[in-house]
C-alpha positions in Angstrom: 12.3 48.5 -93.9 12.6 50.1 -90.4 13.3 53.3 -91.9 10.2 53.1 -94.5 8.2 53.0 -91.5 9.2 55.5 -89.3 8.6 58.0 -92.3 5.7 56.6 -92.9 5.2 57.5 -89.3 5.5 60.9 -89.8 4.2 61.3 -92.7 0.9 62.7 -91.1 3.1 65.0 -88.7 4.9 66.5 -91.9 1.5 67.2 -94.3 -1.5 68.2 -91.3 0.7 70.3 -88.4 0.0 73.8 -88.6 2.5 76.5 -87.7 0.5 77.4 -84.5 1.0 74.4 -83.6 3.9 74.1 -80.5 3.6 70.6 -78.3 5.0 68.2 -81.2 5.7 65.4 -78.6 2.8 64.5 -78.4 2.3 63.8 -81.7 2.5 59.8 -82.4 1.6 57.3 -85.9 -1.6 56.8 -84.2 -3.2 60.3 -83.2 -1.8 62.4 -86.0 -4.6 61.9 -88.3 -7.3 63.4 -86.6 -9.7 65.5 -89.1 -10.5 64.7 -93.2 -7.8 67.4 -93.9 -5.2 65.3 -92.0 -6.3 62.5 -94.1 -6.5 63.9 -97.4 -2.7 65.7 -96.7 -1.7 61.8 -96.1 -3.3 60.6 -99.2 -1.7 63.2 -101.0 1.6 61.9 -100.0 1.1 58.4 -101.4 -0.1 59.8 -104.5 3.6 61.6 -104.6 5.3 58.3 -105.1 3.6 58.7 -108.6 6.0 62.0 -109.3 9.3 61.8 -107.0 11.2 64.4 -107.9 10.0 65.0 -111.1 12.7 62.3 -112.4 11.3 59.0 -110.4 9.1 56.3 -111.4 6.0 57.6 -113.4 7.5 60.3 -115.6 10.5 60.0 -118.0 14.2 60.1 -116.4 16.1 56.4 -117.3 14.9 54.2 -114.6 11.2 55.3 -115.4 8.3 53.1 -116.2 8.7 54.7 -119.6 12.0 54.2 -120.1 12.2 50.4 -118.8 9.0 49.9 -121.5 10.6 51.4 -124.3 14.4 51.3 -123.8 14.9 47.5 -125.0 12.6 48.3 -128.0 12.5 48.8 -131.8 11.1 52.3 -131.4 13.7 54.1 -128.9 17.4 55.2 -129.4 18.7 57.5 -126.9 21.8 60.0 -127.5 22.8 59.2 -123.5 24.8 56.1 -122.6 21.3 53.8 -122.4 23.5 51.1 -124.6 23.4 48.6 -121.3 19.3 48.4 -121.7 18.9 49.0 -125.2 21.5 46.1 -126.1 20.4 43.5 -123.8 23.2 43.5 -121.2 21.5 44.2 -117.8 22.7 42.3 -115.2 21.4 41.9 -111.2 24.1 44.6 -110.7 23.2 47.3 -112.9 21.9 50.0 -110.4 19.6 52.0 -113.2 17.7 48.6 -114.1 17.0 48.6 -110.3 15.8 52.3 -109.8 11.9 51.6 -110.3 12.4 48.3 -108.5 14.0 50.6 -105.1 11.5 53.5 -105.3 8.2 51.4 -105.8 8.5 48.9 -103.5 8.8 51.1 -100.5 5.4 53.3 -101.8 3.6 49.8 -101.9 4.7 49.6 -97.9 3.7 53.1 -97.0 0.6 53.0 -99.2 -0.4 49.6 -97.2 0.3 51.2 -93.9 -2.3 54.2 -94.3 -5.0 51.8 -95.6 -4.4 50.5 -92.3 -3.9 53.4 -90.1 -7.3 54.9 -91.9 -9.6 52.3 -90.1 -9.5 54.0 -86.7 -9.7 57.1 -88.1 -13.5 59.2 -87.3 -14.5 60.9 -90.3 -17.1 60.2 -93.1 -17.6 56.8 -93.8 -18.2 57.7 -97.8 -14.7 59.5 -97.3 -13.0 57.3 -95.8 -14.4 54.7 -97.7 -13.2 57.0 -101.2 -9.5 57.4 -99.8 -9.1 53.6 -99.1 -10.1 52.5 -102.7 -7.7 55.6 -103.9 -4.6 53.5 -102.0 -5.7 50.4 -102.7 -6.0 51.4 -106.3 -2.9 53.0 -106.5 -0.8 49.7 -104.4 -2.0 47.7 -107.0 -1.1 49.6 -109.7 2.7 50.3 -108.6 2.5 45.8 -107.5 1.4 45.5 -111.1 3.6 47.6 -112.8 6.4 45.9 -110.7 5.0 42.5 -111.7 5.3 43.4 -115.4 9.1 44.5 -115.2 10.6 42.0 -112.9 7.9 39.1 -112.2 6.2 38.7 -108.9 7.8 40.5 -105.8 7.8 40.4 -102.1 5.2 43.7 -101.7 4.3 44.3 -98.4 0.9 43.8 -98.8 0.2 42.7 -94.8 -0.2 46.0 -92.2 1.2 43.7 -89.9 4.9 44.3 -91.5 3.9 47.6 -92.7 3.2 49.2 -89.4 6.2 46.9 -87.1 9.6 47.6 -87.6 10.4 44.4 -85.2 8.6 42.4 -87.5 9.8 43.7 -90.7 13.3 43.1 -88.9 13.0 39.9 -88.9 10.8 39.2 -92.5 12.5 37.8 -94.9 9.8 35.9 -97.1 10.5 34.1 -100.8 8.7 35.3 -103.6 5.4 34.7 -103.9 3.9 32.7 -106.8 2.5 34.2 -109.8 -1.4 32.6 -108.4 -0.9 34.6 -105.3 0.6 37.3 -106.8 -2.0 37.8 -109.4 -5.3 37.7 -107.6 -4.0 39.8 -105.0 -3.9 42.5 -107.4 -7.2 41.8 -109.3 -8.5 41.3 -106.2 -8.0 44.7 -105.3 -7.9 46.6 -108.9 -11.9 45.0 -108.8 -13.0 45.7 -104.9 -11.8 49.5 -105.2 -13.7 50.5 -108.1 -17.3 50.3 -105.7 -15.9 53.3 -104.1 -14.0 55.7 -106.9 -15.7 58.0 -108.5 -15.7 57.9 -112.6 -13.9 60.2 -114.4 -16.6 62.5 -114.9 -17.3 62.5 -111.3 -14.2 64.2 -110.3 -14.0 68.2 -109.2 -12.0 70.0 -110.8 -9.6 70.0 -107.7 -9.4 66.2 -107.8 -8.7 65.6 -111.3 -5.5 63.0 -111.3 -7.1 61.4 -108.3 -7.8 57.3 -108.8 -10.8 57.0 -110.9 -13.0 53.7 -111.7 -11.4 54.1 -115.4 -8.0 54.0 -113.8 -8.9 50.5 -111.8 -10.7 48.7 -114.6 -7.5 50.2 -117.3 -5.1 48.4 -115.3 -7.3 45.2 -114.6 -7.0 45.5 -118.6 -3.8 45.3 -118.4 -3.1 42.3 -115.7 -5.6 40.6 -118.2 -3.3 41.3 -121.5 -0.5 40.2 -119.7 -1.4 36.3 -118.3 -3.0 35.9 -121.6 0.2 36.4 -123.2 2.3 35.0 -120.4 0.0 31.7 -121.1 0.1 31.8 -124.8 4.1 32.1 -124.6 5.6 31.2 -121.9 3.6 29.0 -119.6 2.6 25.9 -120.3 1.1 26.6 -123.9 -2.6 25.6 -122.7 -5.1 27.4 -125.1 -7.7 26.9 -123.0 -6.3 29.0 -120.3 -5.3 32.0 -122.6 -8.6 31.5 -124.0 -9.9 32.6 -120.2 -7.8 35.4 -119.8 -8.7 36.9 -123.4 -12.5 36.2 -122.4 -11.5 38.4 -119.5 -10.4 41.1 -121.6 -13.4 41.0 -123.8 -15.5 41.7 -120.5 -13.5 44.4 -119.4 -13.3 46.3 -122.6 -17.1 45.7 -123.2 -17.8 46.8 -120.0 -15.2 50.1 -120.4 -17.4 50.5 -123.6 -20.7 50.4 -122.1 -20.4 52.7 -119.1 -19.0 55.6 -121.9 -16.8 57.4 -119.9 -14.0 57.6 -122.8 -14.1 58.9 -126.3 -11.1 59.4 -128.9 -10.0 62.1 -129.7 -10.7 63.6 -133.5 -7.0 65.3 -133.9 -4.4 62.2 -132.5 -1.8 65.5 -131.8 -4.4 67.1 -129.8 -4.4 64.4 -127.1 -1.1 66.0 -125.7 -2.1 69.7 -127.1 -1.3 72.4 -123.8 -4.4 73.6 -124.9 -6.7 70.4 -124.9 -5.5 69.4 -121.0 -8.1 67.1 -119.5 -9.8 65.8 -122.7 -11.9 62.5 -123.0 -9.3 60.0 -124.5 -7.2 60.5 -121.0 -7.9 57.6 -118.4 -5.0 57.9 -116.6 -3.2 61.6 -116.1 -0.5 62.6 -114.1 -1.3 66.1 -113.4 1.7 68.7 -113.4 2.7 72.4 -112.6 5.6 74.8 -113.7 7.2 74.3 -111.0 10.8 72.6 -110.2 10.1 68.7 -109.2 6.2 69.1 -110.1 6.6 69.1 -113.8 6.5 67.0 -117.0 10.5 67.2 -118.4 9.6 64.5 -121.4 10.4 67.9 -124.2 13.5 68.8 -122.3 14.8 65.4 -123.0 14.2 65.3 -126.8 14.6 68.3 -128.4 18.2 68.7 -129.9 20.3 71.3 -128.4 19.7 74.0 -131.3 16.2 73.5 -131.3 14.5 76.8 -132.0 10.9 77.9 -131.5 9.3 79.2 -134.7 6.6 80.6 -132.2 9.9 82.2 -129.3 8.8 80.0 -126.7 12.1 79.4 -124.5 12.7 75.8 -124.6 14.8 73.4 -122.5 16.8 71.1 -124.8 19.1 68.2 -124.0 18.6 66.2 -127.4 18.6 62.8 -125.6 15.4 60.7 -126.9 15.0 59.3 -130.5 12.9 56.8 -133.0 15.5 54.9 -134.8 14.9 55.5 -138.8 13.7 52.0 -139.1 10.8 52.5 -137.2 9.4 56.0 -138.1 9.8 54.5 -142.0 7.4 51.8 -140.9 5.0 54.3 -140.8 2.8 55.0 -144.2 3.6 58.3 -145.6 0.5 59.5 -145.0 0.0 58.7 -141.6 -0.6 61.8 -139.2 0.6 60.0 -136.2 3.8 60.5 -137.6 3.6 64.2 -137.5 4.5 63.3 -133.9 8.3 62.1 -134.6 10.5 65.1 -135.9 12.4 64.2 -138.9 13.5 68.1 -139.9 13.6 70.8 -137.5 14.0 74.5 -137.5 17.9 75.9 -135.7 17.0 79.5 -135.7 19.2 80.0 -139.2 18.1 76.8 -141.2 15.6 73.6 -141.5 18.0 70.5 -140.1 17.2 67.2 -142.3 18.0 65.1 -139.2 18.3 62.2 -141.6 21.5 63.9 -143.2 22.4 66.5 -140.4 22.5 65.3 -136.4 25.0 65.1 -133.7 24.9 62.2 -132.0 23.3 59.2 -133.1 20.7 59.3 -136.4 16.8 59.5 -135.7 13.7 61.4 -135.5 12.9 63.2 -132.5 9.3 61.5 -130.3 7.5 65.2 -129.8 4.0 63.7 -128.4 4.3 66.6 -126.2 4.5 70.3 -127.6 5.9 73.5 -126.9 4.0 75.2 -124.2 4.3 78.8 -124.0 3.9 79.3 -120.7 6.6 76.7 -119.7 10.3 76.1 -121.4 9.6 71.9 -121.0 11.6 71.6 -118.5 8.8 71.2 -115.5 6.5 72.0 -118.1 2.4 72.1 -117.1 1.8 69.1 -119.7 -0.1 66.5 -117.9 1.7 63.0 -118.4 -0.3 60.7 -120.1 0.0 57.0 -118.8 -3.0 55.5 -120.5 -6.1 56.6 -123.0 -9.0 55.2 -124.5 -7.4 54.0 -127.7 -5.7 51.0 -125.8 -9.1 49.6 -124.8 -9.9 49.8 -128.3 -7.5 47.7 -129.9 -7.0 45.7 -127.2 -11.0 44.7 -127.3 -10.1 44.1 -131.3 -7.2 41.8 -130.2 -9.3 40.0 -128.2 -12.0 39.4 -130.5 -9.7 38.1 -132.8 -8.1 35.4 -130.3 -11.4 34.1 -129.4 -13.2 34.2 -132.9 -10.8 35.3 -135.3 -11.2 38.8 -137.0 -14.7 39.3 -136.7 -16.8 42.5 -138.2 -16.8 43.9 -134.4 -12.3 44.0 -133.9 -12.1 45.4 -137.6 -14.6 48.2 -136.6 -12.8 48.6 -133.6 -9.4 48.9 -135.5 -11.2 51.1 -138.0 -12.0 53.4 -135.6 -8.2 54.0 -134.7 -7.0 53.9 -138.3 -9.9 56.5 -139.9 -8.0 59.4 -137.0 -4.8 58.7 -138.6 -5.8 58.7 -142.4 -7.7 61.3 -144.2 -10.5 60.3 -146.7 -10.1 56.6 -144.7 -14.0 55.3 -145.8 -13.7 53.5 -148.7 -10.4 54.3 -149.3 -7.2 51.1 -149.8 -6.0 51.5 -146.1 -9.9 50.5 -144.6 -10.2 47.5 -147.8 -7.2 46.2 -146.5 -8.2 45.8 -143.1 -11.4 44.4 -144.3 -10.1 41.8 -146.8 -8.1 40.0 -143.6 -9.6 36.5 -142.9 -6.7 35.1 -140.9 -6.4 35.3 -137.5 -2.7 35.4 -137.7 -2.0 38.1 -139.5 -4.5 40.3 -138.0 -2.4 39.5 -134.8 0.5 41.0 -136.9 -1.7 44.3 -137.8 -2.5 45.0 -134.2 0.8 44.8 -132.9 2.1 47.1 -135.7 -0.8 49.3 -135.3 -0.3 49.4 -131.4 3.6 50.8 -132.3 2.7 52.9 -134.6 -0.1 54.4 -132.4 1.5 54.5 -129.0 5.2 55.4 -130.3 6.9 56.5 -127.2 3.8 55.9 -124.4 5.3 52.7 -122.9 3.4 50.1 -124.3 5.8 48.3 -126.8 8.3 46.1 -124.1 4.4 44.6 -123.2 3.0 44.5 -126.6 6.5 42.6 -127.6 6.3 40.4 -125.1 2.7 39.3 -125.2 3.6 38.6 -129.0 6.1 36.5 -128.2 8.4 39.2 -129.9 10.6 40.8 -127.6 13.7 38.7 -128.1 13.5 37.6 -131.4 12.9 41.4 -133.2 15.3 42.3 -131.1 18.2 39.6 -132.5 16.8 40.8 -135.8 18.2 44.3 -135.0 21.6 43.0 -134.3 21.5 43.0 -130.6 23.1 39.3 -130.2 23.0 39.1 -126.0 19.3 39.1 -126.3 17.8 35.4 -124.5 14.7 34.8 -122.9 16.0 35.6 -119.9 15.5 39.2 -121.0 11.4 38.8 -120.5 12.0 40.3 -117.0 14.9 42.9 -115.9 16.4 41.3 -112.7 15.9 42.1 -109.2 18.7 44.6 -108.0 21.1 42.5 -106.3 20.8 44.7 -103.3 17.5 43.3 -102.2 19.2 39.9 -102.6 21.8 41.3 -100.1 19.0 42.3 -97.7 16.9 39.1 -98.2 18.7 35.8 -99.5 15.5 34.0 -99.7 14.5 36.2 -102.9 15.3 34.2 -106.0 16.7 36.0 -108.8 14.7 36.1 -112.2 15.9 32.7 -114.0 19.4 33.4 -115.9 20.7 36.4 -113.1 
């Protein structure tokens, strides 16, 4: 904690001094941000924590938000020794299960410390007022995100720690409860948004920045989750999911209202190198050609003989795959399956990766495509962590836990469905939808249209597990150490070393 602190110290020093610059010792936490350009360098160096290397938390390396979503899951087989996650043998010790857990809990400390060390600060009160909502937006997404993988956590949510290395010494606090935990971050995914701009709002130079859409996607999400939690694994009171889903009805409707999003027409085109910044996009991790600053998600699933038909240069390490049983869950005719490889072309011959692989058998999740002006590895791609679709079906989900499946959630399912199938109006796939009456099994449609839609994006772990799926599909796919326990990935016994008042997740 000391050591997160004296960075964070610096941090200012490192991002505003200019080379003309010579008397450095006089430089100190609390006269280094001085100007807005002092300011914005700092801000810039929270929102870093969202890249690390290029390999951390919010792109696609094991140890990745995407890769703890998906790893455990029906839809992901990997050709790298994942077999730890992906058959349900994590344990407090296993370092990898930790790795989001070690880097995220620090950028919730140094994000809390600039909010803090901004007050002081003598610029523009609208600016200042922007880059505070920007770090409070993006501590409560990183203290969410935590919260979904491993329960609530001991963030450092009080500047008093953040800023005090004697009093971090000596802070050892228990976990907070899920109450606290939870309105703290609604608290401040709903207070930020009077100061972000929308989407639309942005310059060009600030596109990636925290938006209002960002805040109100990820209040969304804290809303998906307690409904589930409380439908599951609480204490089985309908009338409190009932609140939660009534929550996400109001967020969606409002999401809806203020038109900011709009789906795509081509689902492939979302990710097209040539369709960068499009309207479906709420949430973008920006990225450049460059080593560390780049989207590596093609490197890691091409197979090694991958050829381009077009001579682009790829990057090709054959690591990430769909097992077979899930990419035949798709119908034939469904264009979002033009996003998992099943044949590809070697430079000599087309490879039927259902008869000829190396490795382990499945098709290959290509979301993102050859670029020409980047191999795909550090490719210019943005990284898409949430779009417009998943307030769609998630309104529709709603709808259908308050009132059943109304006209409005088939509509809205509809509406994802008609991208996906040619010549979808009147056609069998749209009478099907619309001859459901049970609320039941159009539960069971939108969680298979949810994997079939965002195969590979990080949203099955939580769809699973607001289901109350997770563990039981996954004993029906032969992995036998699956348990409840399994809801949450432990916290890394190393924090348990620093702080022995933390409680391990129930079952590590």
């Amino acid at each position: 904690m000391r050591n997160i602190i004296y960075v964070i110290a610096a941090i200012a020093v490192v991002y505003s001094c200019g080379l003309d610059v010579d008397v450095y010792d006089q430089l100190t936490p609390y006269n280094a941000l001085n100007t807005e350009d002092d300011v914005k360098a700092a801000v810039t160096g929270i929102y870093h924590e969202l890249r690390g290397g290029g390999w951390n938390a919010y792109n696609c390396a094991w140890g990745s938000l995407l890769t703890m979503q998906v790893g455990c899951t029906d839809e992901c087989d990997c050709n790298w020794n994942w077999d730890v996650q992906m058959d349900f043998l994590w344990k407090a010790e296993t370092a990898d299960m930790g790795i989001f857990y070690n880097e995220m809990m620090p950028a919730v400390t140094k994000a809390t410390s600039l909010i803090e060390r901004l007050k002081p600060v003598k610029i523009s009160a609208p600016f200042k007022r922007q880059c505070t909502a920007e770090l409070r937006c993006l501590r409560a997404i990183w203290a969410y995100d935590l919260y979904d993988l491993y329960g609530p956590v001991t963030i450092v949510s009080d500047p008093g720690i953040a800023l005090d290395p004697g009093a971090a010494d000596s802070w050892q606090p228990e976990r907070p409860s899920v109450e606290w935990y939870v309105g703290f971050v609604a608290r401040e995914l709903k207070e930020c948004q009077e100061h972000l701009k929308k989407a639309s709002e942005l310059a060009s130079s600030e596109y990636g920045r925290m938006t209002k859409g960002i805040a109100q996607m990820y209040l969304l999400k804290l809303f998906l989750h307690e409904a589930g939690q409380e439908m599951h694994y609480r204490s089985g009171n309908k009338d409190k999911a009932k609140i939660w889903w009534e929550r996400v009805d109001s967020i969606t409707s409002v999401m809806q209202r203020e038109n900011q999003y709009s789906l795509q027409k081509d689902y492939m085109s979302i990710w097209s190198p040539s369709n960068q910044r499009n309207s479906e996009v709420i949430f973008p991790v920006p990225n450049f050609p460059v080593g560390g600053l780049g989207n590596v998600f093609l490197a890691h699933a091409l197979p090694a003989d991958y050829v381009s038909r077009d001579g682009v240069p790829l990057t090709r390490w054959g690591g990430f795959l769909v097992p077979w049983d899930f990419y035949d869950s798709y119908d034939p005719k469904d264009k979002r399956r033009n996003a998992l490889l099943a044949s590809y072309w070697n430079g000599r011959k087309v490879v039927d990766l259902r008869k000829e692989y190396v490795g382990k058998p499945g098709a290959v999740p290509m979301k993102y495509q050859e670029n020409p002006n980047t191999t795909g590895q550090w490719d210019a791609s943005e990284y898409v962590i949430n779009r417009y679709a998943e307030v769609i079906l998630a309104r529709a989900e709603a709808l259908n836990e308050l009132y059943g499946p109304v006209d409005e959630a088939k509509q809205l399912l509809h509406s994802i469905r008609s991208r996906a199938f040619d010549n979808y109006d009147g056609s069998g796939y749209q009478k099907e939808i619309d001859a459901i009456g049970d609320k039941d099994v159009f539960r069971d449609i939108i969680l298979a249209e949810r994997g079939w839609e965002f195969c590979w994006e990080g949203m099955r772990r939580p769809d699973l597990i607001r289901h109350g799926k997770l563990i039981s599909n996954a004993r029906e796919r032969g992995k036998v150490m699956a348990e409840e326990k399994h809801i949450l990935y432990a916290i890394p016994q190393s924090a348990i070393y620093e702080n022995p008042n933390i409680k391990n997740n129930s079952g590590f």
